[in-house]
C-alpha positions as CSV (number, residue, x, y, z in Angstrom):
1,X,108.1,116.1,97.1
2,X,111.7,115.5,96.7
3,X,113.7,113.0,94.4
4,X,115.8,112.2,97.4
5,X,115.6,109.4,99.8
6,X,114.1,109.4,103.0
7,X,115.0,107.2,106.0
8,X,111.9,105.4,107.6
9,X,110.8,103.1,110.0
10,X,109.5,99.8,109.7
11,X,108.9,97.0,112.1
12,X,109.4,93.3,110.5
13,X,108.4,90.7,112.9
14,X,109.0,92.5,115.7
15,X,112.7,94.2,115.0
16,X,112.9,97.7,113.9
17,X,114.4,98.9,110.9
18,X,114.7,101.2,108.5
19,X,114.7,102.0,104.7
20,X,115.7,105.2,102.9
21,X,113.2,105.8,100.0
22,X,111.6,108.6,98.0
23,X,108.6,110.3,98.9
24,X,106.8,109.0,95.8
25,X,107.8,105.4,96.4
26,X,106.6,105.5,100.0
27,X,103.2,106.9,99.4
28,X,103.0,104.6,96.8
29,X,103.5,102.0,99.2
30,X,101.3,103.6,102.0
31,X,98.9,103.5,99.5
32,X,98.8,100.0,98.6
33,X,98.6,98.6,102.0
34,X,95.7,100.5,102.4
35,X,94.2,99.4,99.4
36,X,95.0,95.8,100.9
37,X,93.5,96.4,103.9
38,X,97.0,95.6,105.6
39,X,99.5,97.3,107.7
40,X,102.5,98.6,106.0
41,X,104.6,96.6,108.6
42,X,102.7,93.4,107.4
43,X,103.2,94.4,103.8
44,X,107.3,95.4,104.0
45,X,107.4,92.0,106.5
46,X,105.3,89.8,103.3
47,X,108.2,92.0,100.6
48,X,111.1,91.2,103.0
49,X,110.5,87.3,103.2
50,X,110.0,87.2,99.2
51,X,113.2,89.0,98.2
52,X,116.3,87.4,97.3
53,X,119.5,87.8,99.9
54,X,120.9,89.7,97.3
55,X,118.4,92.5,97.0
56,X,118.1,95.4,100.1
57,X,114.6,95.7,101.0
58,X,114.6,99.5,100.0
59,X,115.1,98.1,96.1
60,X,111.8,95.1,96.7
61,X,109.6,97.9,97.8
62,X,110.7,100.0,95.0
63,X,110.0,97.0,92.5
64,X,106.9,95.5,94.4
65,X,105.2,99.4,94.0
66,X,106.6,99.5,90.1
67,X,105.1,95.5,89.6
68,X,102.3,96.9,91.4
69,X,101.1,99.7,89.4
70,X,102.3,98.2,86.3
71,X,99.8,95.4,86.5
72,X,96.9,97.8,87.3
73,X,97.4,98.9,83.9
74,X,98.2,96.0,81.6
């Protein structure tokens, strides 16, 4: 695993695009759409539509995964 970014792609409602984040964070993510029974697409596309116009979607995946984990263990 590396500390650097990543570039991947997503599709959100049918465009593609992509988001440079760390190994960790994306199998974080992976992981929780699984857990969710969801696609990742459907997940980044429900994180995209709840972020605010000043946040890049790389940043609400970071902090949905952090919010995530954090409230598995409070």
């Amino acid at each position: 695993m590396t500390g650097r970014p990543v570039k991947r792609s997503l599709t959100l409602r049918g465009h593609r695009t992509s988001v440079s984040l760390e190994d960790e964070f994306w199998e974080s993510f992976r992981a929780i759409a699984d857990e969710r029974g969801e696609p990742i697409n459907a997940l980044a596309a429900e994180i995209d539509a709840a972020r605010g116009l000043d946040t890049g979607l790389a940043s609400a995946i970071r902090l949905f995964v952090l919010r995530h984990f954090r409230d598995k263990a409070g």
